[in-house]
LOFI-395379 format. One record per residue (C-alpha): residue number from 1; chain; x, y, z. Coordinates in steps of 0.05 Angstrom, whole numbers. Example, Ala and Ser with C-alpha at 12.3 -4.5 7.8 and 13.67 -1.06 7.14 Angstrom:
// LOFI-395379
[node 1,A,[246,-90,156]]
[node 2,A,[273,-21,143]]
***
This chain:
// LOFI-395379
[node 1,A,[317,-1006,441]]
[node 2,A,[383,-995,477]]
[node 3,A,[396,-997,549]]
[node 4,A,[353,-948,586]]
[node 5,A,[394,-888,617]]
[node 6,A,[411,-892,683]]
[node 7,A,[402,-852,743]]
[node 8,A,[333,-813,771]]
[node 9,A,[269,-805,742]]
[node 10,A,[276,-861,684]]
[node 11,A,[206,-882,711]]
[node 12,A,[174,-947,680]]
[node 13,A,[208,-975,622]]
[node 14,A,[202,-1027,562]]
[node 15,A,[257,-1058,543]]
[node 16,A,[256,-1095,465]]
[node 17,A,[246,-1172,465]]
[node 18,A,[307,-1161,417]]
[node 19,A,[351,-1127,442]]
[node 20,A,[426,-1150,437]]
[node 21,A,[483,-1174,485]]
[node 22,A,[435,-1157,542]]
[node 23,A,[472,-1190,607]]
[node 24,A,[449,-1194,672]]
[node 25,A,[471,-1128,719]]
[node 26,A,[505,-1126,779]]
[node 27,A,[443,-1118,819]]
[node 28,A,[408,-1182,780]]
[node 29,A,[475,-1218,807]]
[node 30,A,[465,-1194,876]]
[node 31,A,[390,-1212,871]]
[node 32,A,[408,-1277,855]]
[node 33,A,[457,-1295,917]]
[node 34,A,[408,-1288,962]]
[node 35,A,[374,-1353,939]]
[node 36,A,[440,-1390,942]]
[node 37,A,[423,-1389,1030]]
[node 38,A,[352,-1407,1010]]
[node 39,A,[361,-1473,968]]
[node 40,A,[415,-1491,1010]]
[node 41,A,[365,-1485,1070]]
[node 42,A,[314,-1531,1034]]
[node 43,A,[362,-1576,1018]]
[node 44,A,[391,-1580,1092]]
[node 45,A,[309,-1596,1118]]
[node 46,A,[308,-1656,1058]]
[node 47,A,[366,-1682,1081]]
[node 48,A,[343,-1685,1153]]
[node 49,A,[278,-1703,1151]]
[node 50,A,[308,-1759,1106]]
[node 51,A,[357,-1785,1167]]
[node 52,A,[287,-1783,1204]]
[node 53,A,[254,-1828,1160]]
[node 54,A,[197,-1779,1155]]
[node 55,A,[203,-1788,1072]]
[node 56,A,[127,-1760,1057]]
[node 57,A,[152,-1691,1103]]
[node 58,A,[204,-1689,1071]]
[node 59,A,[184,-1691,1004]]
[node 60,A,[117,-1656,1009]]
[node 61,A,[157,-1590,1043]]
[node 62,A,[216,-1595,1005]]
[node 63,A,[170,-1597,938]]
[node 64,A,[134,-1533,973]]
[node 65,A,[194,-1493,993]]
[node 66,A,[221,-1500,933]]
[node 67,A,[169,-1477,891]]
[node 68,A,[163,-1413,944]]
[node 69,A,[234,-1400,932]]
[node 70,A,[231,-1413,853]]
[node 71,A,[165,-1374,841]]
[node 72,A,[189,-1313,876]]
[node 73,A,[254,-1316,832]]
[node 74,A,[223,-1328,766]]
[node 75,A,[170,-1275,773]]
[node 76,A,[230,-1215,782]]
[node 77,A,[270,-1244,726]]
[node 78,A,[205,-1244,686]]
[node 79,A,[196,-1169,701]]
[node 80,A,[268,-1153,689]]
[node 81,A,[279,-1178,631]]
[node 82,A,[224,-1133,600]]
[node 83,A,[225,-1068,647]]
[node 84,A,[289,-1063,677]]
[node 85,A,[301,-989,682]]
[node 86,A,[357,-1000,726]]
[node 87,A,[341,-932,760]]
[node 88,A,[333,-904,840]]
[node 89,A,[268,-926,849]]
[node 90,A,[273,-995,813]]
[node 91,A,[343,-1014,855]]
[node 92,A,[308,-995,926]]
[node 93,A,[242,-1038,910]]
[node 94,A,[297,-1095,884]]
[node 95,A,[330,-1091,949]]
[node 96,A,[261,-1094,987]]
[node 97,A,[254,-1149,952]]
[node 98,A,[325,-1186,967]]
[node 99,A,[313,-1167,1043]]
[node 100,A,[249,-1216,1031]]
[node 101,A,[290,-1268,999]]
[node 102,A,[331,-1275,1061]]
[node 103,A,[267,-1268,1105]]
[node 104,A,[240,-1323,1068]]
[node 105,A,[304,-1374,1073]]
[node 106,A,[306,-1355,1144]]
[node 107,A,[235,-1394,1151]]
[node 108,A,[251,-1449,1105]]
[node 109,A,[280,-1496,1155]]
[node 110,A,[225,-1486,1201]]
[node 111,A,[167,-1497,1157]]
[node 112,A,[198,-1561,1126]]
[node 113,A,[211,-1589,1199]]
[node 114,A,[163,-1561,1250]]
[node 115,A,[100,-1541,1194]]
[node 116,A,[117,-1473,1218]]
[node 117,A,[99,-1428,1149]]
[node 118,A,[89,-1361,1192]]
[node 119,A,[162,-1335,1170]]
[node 120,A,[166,-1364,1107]]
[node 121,A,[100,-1330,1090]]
[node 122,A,[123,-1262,1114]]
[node 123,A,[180,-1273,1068]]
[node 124,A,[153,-1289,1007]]
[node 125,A,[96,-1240,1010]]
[node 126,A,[146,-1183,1029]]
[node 127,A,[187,-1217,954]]
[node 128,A,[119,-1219,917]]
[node 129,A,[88,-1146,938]]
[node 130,A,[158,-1116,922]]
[node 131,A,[145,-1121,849]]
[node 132,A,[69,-1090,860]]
[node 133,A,[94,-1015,853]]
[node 134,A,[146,-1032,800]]
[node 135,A,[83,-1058,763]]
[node 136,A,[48,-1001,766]]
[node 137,A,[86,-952,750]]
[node 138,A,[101,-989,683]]
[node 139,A,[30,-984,668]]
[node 140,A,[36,-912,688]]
[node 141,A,[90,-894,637]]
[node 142,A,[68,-945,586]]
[node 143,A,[-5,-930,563]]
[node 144,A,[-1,-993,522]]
[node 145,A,[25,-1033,569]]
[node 146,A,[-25,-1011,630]]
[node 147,A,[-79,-1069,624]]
[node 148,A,[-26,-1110,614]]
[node 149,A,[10,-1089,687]]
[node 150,A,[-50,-1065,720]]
[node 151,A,[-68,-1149,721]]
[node 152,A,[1,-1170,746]]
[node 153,A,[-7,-1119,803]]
[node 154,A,[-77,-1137,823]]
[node 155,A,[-60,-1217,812]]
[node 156,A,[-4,-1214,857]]
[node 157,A,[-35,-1162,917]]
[node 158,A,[-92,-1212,908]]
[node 159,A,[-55,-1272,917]]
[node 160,A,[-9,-1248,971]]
[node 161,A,[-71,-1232,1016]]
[node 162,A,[-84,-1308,1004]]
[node 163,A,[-22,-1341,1024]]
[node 164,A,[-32,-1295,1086]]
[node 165,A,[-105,-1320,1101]]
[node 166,A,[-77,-1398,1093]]
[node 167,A,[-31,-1381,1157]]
[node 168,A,[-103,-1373,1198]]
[node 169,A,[-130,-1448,1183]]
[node 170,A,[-130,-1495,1220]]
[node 171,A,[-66,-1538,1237]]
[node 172,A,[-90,-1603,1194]]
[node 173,A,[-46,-1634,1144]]
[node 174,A,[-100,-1650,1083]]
[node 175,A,[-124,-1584,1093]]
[node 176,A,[-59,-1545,1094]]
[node 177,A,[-40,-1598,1026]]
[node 178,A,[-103,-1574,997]]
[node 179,A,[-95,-1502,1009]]
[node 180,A,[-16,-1495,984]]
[node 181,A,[-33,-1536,920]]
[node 182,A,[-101,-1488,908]]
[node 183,A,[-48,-1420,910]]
[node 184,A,[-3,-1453,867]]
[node 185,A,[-45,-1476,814]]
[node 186,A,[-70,-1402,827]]
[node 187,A,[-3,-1370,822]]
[node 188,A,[14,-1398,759]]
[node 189,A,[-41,-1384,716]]
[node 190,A,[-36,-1308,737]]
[node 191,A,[14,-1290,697]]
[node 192,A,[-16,-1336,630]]
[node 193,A,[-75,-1284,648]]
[node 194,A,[-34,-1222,654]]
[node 195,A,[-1,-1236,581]]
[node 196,A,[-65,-1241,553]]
[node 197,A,[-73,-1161,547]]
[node 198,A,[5,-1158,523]]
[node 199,A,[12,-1114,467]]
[node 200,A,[86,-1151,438]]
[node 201,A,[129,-1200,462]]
[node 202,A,[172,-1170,528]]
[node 203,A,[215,-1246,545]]
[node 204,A,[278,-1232,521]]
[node 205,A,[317,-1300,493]]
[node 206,A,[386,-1284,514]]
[node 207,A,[371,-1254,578]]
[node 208,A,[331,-1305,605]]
[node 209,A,[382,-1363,581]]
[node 210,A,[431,-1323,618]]
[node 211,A,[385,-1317,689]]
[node 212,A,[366,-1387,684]]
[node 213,A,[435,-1405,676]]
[node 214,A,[468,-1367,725]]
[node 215,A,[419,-1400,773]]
[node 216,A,[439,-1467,746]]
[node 217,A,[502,-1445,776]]
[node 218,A,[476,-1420,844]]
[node 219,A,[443,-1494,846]]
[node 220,A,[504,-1529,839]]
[node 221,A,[548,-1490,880]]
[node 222,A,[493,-1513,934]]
[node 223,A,[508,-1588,923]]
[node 224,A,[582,-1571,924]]
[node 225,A,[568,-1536,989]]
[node 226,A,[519,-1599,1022]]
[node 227,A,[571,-1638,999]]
[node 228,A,[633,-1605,1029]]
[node 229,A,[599,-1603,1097]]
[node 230,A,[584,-1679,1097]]
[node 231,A,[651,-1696,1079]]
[node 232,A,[684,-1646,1131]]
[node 233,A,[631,-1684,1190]]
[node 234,A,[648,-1754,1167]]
[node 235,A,[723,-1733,1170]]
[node 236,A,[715,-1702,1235]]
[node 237,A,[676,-1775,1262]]
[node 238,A,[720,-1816,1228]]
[node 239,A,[772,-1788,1184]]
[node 240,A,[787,-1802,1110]]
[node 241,A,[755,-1871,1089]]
[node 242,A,[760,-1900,1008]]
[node 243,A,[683,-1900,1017]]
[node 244,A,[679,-1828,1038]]
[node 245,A,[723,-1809,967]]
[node 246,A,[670,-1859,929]]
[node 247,A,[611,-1820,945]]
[node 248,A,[645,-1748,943]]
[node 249,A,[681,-1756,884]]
[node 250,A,[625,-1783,844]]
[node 251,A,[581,-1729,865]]
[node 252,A,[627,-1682,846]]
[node 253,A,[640,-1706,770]]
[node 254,A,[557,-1717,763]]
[node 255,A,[555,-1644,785]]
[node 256,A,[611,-1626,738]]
[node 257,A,[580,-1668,685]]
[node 258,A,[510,-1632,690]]
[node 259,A,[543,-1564,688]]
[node 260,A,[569,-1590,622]]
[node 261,A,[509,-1625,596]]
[node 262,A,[470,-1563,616]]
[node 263,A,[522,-1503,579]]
[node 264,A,[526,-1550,514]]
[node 265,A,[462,-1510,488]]
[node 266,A,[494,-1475,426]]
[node 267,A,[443,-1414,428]]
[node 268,A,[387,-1376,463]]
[node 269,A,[322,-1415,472]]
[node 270,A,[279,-1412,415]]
[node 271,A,[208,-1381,441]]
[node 272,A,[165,-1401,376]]
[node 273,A,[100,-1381,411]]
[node 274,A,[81,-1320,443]]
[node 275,A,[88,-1345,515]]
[node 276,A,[144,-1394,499]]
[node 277,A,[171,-1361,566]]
[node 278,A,[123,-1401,601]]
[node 279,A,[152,-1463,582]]
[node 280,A,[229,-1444,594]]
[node 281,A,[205,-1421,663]]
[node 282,A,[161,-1470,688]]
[node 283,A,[208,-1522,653]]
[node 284,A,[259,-1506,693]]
[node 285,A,[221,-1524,758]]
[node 286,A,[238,-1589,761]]
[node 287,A,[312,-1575,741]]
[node 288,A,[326,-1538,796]]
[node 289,A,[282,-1569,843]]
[node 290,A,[317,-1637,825]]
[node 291,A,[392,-1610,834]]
[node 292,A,[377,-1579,898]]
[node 293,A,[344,-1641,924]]
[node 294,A,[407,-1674,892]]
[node 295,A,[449,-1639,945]]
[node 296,A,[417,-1654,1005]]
[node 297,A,[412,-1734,976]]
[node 298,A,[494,-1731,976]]
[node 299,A,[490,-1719,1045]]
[node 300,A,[454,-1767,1051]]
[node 301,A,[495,-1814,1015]]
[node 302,A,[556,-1797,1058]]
[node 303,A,[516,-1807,1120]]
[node 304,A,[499,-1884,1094]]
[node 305,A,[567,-1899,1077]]
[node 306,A,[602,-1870,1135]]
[node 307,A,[550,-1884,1179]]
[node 308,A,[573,-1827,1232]]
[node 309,A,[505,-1805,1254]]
[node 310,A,[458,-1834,1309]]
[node 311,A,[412,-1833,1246]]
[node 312,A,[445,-1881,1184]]
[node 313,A,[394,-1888,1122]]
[node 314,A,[402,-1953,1086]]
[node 315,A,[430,-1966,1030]]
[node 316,A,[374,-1973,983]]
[node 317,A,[354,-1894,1003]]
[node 318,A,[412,-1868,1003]]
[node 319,A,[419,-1890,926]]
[node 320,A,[349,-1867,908]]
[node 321,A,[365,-1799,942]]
[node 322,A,[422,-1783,904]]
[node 323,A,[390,-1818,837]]
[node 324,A,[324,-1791,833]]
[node 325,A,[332,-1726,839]]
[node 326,A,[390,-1722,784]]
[node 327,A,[337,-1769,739]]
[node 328,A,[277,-1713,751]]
[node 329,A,[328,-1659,735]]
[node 330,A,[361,-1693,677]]
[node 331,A,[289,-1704,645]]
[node 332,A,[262,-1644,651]]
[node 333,A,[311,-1614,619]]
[node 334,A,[311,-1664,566]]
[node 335,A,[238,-1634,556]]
[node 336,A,[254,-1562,553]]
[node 337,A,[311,-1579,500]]
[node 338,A,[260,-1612,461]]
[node 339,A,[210,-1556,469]]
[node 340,A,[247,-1495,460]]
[node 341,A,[315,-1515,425]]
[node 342,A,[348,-1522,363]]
[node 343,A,[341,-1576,323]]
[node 344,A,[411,-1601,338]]
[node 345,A,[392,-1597,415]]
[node 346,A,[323,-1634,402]]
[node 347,A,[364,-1690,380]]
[node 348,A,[410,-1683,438]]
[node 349,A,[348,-1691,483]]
[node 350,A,[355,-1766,471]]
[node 351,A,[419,-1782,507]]
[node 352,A,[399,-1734,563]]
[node 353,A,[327,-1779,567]]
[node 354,A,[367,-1845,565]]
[node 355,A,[423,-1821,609]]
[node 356,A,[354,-1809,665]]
[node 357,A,[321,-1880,652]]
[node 358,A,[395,-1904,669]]
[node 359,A,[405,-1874,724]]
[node 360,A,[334,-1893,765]]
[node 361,A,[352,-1966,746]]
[node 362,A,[422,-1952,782]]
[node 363,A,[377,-1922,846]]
[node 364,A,[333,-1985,849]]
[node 365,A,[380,-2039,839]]
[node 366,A,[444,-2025,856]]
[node 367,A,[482,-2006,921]]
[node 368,A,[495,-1932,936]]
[node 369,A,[572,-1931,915]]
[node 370,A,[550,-1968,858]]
[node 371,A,[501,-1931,840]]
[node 372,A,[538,-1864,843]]
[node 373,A,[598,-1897,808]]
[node 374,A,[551,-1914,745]]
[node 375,A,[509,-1855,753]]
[node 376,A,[578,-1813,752]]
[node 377,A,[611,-1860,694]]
[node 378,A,[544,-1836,646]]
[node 379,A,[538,-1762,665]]
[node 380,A,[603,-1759,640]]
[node 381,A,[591,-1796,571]]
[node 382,A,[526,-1774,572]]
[node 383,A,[552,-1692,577]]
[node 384,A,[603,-1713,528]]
[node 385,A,[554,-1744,475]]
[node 386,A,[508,-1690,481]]
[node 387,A,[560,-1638,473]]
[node 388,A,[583,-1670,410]]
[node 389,A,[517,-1682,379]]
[node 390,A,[512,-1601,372]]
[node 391,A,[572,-1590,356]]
[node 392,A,[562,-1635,301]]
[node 393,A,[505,-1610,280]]
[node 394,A,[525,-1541,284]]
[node 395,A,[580,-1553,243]]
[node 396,A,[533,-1585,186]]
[node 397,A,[486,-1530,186]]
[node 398,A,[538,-1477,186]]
[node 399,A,[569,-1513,123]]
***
């Protein structure tokens, strides 16, 4: 099935699991910068509540933002990637749905440092109910498909009326813990129980590679952007310094090197079950939830070394800031390589496995420039073996 035709009244459409050189469309692109303000938002609160000592905070609403800013993402690319119809009514619900992106990043900061959710709410239910209609009228136009769309529509009206109920309890922290991890536990198994009543498989391979990837890109270009501003303050406080070069550099080749590491995947992911979508998506969770933290950790970095702020971490966090998120994002993607690649990239998984063990032994014991020095030194080799290991194996199978 080709691309649909453009234009009015396409309606609701399904687009063929296998369906060749599908690429992402301008609006998917413009979709997708609206998350760059979001991570870099969630990112910004980690790193401050870090300077604050207030590590539980800041891990517990960084984990939470995150997953509000992921799960709205993932659910549209989900849709696209089988219904795009690219038509009138489908870009004006998109854009609904990018004006709640930006509602929702304009909240982050405040729910990660004052346990303020009200805007972030607002903004992620305005995100979630966008796709409602678009649901719908895919079960309209697609008799086969209506059970099918019928449950993502009720799940996700259902839901929504949920996250806006939790904004009414009580201000206590078990009980706001409690309630967030009850609607996520909920909002993943919704769509498991939507696919249920699918009639064929709508996850497009190539497509979603592509998504994922291009937000692998949005992710970086957040650490490159954390990372510019903490070099431009510490210059501004105290000018150029060897140490300030250390820590910048190095987390600018270990964000090079993952971009590397990451693009070294010599095909589409291989979805061997029917829901193998489930695993690429949820997979990728951690990914970008550890490169994102891994941007707000090199500010944190900078801020040890340079020590410009009334706030200076010590050295033993600043290490494990910038280390353990790369080691959570490095692993998990170790796990979705051995889970939905090729057998070349299964065996690639390895190095990407040892090259995270490394690198949480460099956050406990060593100092933070050593640490990001050594963490740096095997991204690259690591990136580089990896690479090789496919290419090799490519190269055998080909022969």
């Amino acid at each position: 099935m080709g691309h649909p035709p453009k234009g009015f009244n396409v309606g609701g459409v399904v687009r063929s699991a296998d369906e060749e050189h599908r690429a992402a469309t301008p609006l998917e692109l413009l979709f997708d910068l609206c998350f760059v303000v979001a991570v870099a938002q969630a990112a910004a609160g980690l790193h401050e509540l870090v300077l604050e000592r207030e590590f539980t905070d800041g891990i517990i609403g960084f984990c939470a933002a995150f997953f509000g800013i992921w799960w709205a993402w993932v659910n549209v690319v989900w849709f696209t990637t089988g219904h795009d119809s690219d038509d009138v009514i489908h870009r004006l619900l998109t854009l609904v749905q990018m004006a709640g992106a930006l509602i929702l990043a304009a909240g982050v900061h405040d729910a990660m440092v004052n346990r303020n959710f009200t805007t972030m709410t607002v903004g992620y239910v305005v995100m979630r109910l966008g796709l409602v209609p678009l649901w719908i009228r895919v079960g309209r136009d697609q008799p086969a498909h209506r059970d099918r769309c019928l449950r993502y529509a009720a799940s996700i009206t259902a839901i929504q009326i949920l996250w806006c109920a939790r904004l009414a309890l009580p201000d206590d922290r078990k009980m706001a813990f409690a309630s967030f991890a009850v609607g996520v536990v909920i909002e993943l198994l919704a769509p498991v129980w939507a696919e249920r009543k699918a009639v064929s498989q709508q996850f497009n391979g190539g497509h979603l590679a592509e998504r994922f990837g291009l937000f692998v890109i949005i992710v970086l270009g957040e650490v490159l952007l954390s990372s510019t501003i903490a070099v431009q303050e510490a210059i501004e406080a105290d000018g150029v310094s060897m140490k300030l070069l250390i820590v910048a550099g190095s987390g600018l080749v270990i964000a090079f090197a993952f971009w590397w590491g990451y693009f070294a995947r010599n095909d589409e992911p291989e979805f061997d079950r029917f829901n193998g979508a489930f695993f690429w998506g949820y997979g990728h969770l951690p990914v970008f939830g550890g490169l994102a933290a891994f941007g707000g950790g090199i500010h944190v970095a900078i801020e040890a070394v340079v020590g410009h702020s009334e706030q200076v971490p010590t050295e033993r966090v600043a290490a494990l800031a910038v280390t353990i998120p790369i080691a959570i994002s490095a692993a998990a993607f170790a796990g979705l390589m051995r889970i939905t690649g090729s057998e070349a990239e299964r065996r690639a998984a390895a190095v990407v496995t040892s090259f995270a063990a490394l690198v949480v032994v460099f956050g406990l014991a060593a100092p933070v420039k050593v640490a990001l020095i050594a963490t740096a030194i095997a991204a690259v080799i690591g990136a580089i073996v990896q690479n090789q290991t496919v290419r090799r194996a490519v190269a055998v199978s080909s022969a």
